[in-house]
C-alpha positions in Angstrom: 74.9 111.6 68.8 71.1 111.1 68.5 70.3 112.4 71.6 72.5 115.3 71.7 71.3 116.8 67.9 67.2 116.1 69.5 67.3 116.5 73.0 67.8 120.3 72.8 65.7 121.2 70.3 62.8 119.4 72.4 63.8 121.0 75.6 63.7 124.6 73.8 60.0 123.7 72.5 58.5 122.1 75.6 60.6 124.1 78.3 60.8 127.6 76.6 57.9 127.8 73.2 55.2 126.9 74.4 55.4 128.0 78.2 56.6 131.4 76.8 53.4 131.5 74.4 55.7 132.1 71.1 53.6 129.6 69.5 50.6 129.5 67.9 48.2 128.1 70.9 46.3 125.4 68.1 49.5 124.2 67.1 50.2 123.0 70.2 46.2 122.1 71.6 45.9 119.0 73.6 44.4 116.6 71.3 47.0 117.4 68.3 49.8 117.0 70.2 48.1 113.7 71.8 47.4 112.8 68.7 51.2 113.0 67.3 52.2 111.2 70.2 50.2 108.1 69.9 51.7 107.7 66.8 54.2 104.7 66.8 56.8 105.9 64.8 56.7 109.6 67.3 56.7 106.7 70.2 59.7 104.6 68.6 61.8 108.0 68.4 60.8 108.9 71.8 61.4 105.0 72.9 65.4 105.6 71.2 66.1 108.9 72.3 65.1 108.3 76.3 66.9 105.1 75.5 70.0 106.3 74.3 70.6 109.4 76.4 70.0 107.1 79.8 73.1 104.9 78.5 75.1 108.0 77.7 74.7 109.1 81.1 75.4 105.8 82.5 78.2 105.1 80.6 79.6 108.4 81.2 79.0 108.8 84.9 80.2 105.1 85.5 83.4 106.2 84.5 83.6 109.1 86.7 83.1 107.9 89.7 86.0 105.5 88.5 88.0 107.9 87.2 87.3 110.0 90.9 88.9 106.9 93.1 86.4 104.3 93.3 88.0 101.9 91.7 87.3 99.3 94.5 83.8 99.0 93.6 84.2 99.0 89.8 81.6 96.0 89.3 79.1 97.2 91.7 78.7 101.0 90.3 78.9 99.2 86.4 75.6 97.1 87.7 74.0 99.8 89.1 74.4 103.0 86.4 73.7 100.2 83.4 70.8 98.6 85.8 69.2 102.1 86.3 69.7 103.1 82.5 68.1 99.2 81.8 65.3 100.3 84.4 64.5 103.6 82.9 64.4 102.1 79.5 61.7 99.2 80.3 59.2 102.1 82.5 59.9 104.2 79.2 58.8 101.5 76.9 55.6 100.6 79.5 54.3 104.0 79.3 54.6 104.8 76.1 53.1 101.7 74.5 50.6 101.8 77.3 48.9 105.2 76.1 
């Protein structure tokens, strides 16, 4: 639920704001946004919301591709959509703790 209230607002200020130039430019200079994101509690709320919507989509396209007929392979596309939300998770947490 975390992820759905954020994730938008983020994609509508990253993907359409600032491109779009509907901000104001020093609000949004290098070094203050830099700054911000170095913060560890901005990097913690980063860290959960990656987190969290990489297990949503796991979860949800694990049952899917059940759901579609591959029912056979239940265990095998469980390991791989939680071991790809696991994997996104740790390269999440290296590169944001290693800025």
């Amino acid at each position: 639920m975390l992820a759905a209230m954020f994730l938008p607002v983020l994609i509508i200020i990253t993907g359409l704001v600032l491109p779009l130039g509907m901000a104001a430019q020093e609000a949004f200079a290098f070094e203050r946004v830099h700054s911000a994101a170095s913060h560890p509690i901005v990097k913690l709320f980063l860290f959960g919301l990656i987190a969290l919507t990489f297990f949503h989509w796991a979860h949800r396209f694990r049952f899917t591709l059940v759901d579609i007929g591959l029912q056979k392979i239940r265990t095998l596309i469980s390991i791989l959509c939680y071991g790809s939300a696991i994997a996104v998770t740790l390269i999440t947490a290296v590169v944001l703790w290693g800025v």
